[in-house]
Every structure is written in C-alpha cells, then in structure tokens.
LUMDOZA-390258 format. One line per 5 residues: number of its first residue (from 1); their letters; for each residue x, y, z negated of N, C-alpha, C, CB. Coordinates in steps of 0.05 Angstrom, whole numbers, plus 32768, in hexadecimal, padded with zeros to 4 digits. Glycine has a CB too. Example, Ala and Ser with C-alpha at 12.3 -4.5 7.8 and 13.67 -1.06 7.14 Angstrom:
BEGIN
1> AS> 8108/7F8E/7F64/80F6/7FA6/7F64/8108/7FBE/7F64/80E2/7FA7/7F4B; 8101/7FD3/7F72/8111/7FEB/7F71/8102/8001/7F63/811A/7FF4/7F8E
END
This chain:
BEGIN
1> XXXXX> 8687/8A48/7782/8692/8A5F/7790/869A/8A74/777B/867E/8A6B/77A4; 86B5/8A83/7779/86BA/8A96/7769/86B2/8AA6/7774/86CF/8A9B/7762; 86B0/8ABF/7759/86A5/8ADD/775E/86AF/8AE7/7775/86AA/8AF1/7749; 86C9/8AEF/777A/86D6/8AF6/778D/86D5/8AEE/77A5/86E7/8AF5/7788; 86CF/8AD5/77A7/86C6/8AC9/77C5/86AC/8AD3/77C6/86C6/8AA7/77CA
6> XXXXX> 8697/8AD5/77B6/8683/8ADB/77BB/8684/8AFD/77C1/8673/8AD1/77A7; 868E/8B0E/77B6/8697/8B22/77B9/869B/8B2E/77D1/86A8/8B21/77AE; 86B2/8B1A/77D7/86BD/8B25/7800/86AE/8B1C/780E/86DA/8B19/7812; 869B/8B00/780B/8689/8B01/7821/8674/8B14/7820/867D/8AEA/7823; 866D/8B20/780B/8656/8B31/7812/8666/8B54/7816/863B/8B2D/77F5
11> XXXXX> 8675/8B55/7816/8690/8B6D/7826/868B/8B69/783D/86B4/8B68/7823; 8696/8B4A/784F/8696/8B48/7863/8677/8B4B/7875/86A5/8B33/7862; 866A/8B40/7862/8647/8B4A/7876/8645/8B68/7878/8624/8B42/7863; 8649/8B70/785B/8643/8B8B/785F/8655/8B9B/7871/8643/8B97/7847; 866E/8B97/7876/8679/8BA1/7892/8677/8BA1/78A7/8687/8BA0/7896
16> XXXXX> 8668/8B82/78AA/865C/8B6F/78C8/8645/8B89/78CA/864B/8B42/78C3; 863D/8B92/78B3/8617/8BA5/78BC/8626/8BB7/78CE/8600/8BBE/789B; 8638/8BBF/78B6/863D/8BDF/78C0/8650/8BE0/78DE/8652/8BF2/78A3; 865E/8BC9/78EB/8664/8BC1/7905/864E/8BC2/791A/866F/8BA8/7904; 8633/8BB1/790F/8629/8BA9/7929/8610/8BC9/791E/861C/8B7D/792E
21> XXXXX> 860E/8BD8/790A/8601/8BF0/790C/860A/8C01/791E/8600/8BFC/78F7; 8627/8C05/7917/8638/8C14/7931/8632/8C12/7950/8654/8C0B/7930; 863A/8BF6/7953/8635/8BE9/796D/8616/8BEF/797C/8637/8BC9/7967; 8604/8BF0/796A/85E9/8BF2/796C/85E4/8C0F/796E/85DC/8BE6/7956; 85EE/8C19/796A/85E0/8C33/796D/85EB/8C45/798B/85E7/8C47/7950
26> XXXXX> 85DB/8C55/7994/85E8/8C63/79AC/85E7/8C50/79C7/8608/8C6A/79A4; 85DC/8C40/79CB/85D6/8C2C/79DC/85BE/8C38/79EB/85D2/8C11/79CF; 85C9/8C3A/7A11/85BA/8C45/7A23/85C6/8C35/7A37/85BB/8C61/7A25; 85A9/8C2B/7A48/85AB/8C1A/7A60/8598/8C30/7A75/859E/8BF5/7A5A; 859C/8C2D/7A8A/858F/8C41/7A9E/857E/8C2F/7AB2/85A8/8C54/7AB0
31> XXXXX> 8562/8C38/7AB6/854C/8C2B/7ABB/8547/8C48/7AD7/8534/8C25/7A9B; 8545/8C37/7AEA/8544/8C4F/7B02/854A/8C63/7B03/8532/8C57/7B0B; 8564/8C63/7B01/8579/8C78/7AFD/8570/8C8D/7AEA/8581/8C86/7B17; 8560/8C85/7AD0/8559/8C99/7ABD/8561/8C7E/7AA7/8535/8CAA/7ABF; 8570/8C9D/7A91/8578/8C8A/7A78/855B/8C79/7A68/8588/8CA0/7A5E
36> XXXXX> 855E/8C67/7A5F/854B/8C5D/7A49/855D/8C52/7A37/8535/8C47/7A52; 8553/8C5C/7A1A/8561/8C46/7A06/8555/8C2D/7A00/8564/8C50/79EC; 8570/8C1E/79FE/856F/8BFC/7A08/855C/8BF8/79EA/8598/8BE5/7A0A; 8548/8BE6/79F1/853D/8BD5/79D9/8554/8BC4/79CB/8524/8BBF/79E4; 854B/8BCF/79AC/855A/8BC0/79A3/8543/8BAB/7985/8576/8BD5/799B
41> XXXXX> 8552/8B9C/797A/854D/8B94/7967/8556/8B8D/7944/8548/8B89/7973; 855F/8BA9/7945/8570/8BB3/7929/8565/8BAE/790F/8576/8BD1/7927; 854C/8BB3/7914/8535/8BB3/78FF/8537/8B94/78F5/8513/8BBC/790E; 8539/8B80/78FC/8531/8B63/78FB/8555/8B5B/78F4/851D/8B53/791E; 8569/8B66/7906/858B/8B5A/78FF/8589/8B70/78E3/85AF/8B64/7920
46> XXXXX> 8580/8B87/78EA/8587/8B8D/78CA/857B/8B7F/78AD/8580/8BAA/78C6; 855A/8B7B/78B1/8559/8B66/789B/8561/8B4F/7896/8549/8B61/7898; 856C/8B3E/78A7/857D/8B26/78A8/8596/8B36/7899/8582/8B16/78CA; 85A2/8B3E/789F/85BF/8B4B/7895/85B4/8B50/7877/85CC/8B6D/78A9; 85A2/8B5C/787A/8599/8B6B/785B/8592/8B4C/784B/8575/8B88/785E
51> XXXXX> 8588/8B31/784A/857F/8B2D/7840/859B/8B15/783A/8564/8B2E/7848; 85A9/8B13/784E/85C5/8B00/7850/85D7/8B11/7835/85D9/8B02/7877; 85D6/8B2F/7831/85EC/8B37/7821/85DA/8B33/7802/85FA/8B5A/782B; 85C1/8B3D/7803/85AC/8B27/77EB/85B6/8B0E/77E3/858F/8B1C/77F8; 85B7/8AF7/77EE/85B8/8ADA/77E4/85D3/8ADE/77E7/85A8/8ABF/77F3
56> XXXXX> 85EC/8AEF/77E7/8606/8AE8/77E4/8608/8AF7/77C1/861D/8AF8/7802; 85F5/8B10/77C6/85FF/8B22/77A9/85EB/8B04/7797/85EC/8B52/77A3; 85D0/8AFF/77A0/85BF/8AEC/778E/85D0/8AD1/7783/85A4/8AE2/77A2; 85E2/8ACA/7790/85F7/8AB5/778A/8610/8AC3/7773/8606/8AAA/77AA; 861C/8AD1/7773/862C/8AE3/775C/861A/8ADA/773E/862A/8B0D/7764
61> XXXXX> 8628/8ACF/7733/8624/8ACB/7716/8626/8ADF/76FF/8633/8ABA/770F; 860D/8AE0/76F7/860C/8AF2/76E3/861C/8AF6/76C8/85F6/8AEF/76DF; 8621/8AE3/76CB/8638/8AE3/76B4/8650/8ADB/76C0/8632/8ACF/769B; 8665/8AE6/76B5/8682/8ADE/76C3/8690/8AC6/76AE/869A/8AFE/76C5; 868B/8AB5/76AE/868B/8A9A/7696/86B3/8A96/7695/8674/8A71/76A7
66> XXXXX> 86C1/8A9A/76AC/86D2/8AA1/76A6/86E8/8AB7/768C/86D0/8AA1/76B8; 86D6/8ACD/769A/86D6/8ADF/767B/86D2/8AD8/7667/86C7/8AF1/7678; 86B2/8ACC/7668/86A8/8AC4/764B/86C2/8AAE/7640/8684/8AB2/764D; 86C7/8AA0/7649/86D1/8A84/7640/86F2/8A92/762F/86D6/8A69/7663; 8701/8AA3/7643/870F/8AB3/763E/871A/8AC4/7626/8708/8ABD/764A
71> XXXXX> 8700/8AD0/761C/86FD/8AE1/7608/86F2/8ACF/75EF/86EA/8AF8/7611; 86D9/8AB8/75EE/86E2/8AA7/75E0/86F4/8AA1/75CF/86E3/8A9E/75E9; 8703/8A95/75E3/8725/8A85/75E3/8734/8A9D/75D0/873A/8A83/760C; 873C/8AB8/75D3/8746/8AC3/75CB/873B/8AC6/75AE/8748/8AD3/75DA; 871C/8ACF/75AC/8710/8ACE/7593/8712/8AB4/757C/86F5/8AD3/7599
76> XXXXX> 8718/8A9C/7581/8713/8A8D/7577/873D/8A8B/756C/86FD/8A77/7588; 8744/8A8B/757D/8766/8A96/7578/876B/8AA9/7569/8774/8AA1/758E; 875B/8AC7/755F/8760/8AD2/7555/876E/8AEC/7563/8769/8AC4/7546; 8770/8AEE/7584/8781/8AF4/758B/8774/8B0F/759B/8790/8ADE/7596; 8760/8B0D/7595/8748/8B26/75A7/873F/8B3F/7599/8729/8B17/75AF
81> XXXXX> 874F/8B51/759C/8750/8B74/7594/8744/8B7B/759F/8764/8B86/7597; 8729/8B94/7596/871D/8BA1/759C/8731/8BBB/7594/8704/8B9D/7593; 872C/8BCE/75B3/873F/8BED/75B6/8721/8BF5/75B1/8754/8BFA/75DB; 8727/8C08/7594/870E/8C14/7594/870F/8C2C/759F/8702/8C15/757D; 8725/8C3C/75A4/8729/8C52/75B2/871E/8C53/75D5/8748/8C56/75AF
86> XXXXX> 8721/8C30/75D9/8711/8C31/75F2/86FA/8C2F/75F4/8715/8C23/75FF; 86EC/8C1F/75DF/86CA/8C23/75DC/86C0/8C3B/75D9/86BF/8C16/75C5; 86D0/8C47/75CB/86BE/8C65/75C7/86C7/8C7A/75DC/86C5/8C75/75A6; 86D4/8C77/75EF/86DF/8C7E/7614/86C5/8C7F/761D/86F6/8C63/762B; 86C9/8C65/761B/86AE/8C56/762F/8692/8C6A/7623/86A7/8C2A/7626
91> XXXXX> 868D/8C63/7609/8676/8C6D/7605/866E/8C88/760C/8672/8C6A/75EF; 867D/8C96/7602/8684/8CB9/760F/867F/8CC0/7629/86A4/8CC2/760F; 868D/8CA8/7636/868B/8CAB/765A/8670/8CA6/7662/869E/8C95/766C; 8661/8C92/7657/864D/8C87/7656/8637/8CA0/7652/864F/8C72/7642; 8635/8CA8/7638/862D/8CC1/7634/8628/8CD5/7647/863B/8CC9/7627
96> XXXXX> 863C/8CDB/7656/8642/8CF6/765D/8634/8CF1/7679/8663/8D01/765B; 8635/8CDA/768B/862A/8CCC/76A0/860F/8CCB/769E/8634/8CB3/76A3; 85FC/8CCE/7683/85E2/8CC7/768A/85D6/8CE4/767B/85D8/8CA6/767E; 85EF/8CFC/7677/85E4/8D18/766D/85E8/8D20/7689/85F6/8D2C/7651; 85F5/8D1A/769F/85FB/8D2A/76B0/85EF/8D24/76CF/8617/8D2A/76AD
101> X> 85E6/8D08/76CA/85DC/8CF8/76E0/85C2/8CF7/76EE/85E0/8CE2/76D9
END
C-alpha cells in the first residue's frame, strides 16, 4: 500500500468520526411526552474509530524508501545539490519555533 493511499484512508475515517460525531450529538427521543436523551453509545464507536485511524497511521512506513532510493540514485550520479541557503531557512525557522513555542 502507498503512503498516499494510506494517507486518504485514514482522512476518510477521520471524517467518517467527525460525520457520525455530528450525527450523534443533539439526539432527543420523547418518553411520555417528556424529552429524554436517547442512549447512546459514542464512547465504544468512538474507540473503535480511534483505534481503526491507529492501525491505518501504525501501517505508514517510517521511512519513505521511495525517497530514500531516490536521493541515493541522485548521489551516486553525482547529481544531488545541497541549497544551503535552505538548510540554514530551515534551521532559523526551526529555532525560532522552539524560542517561541
């Protein structure tokens, strides 16, 4: 399975939560003509939901071997430039994110 497939399926759960959270909430059935809120069982669909978008992120590979293989290829070609103007972006940004955070 690619990243990206793995990716949208766990998009798609996580939107399925936030559908049937919607759906779930605000739910009133009337019990001798006085409201009661309907029993529900959110607590138990939400840990199923919670534990389904788990084993989709737990499947995502930690390494992107595509990349790796990628950059490799280029390195061994000769053909792979480091922008150091962008490393030191990054680092700065980096920086400034964990003075400010």
């Amino acid at each position: 399975m690619k990243v990206s497939e793995t990716r949208n399926q766990a998009s798609e759960l996580i939107q399925q939560y936030k559908i049937n959270e919607k759906a779930a909430s605000g739910h009133e059935k009337r019990v001798s003509g006085k409201a009661a809120q309907e029993e529900r069982v959110s607590l138990s669909e939400r840990a199923r939901d919670i534990n389904q978008v788990k084993t989709v992120i737990a499947e995502l590979p930690e390494v992107r071997e595509e990349k790796v293989m990628e950059l490799k290829h280029r390195i061994d070609e000769g053909t792979y430039r480091v922008d150091s103007g962008k490393v030191a972006d990054k680092m700065i940004e980096a920086s400034l994110l964990d003075i400010f955070a």
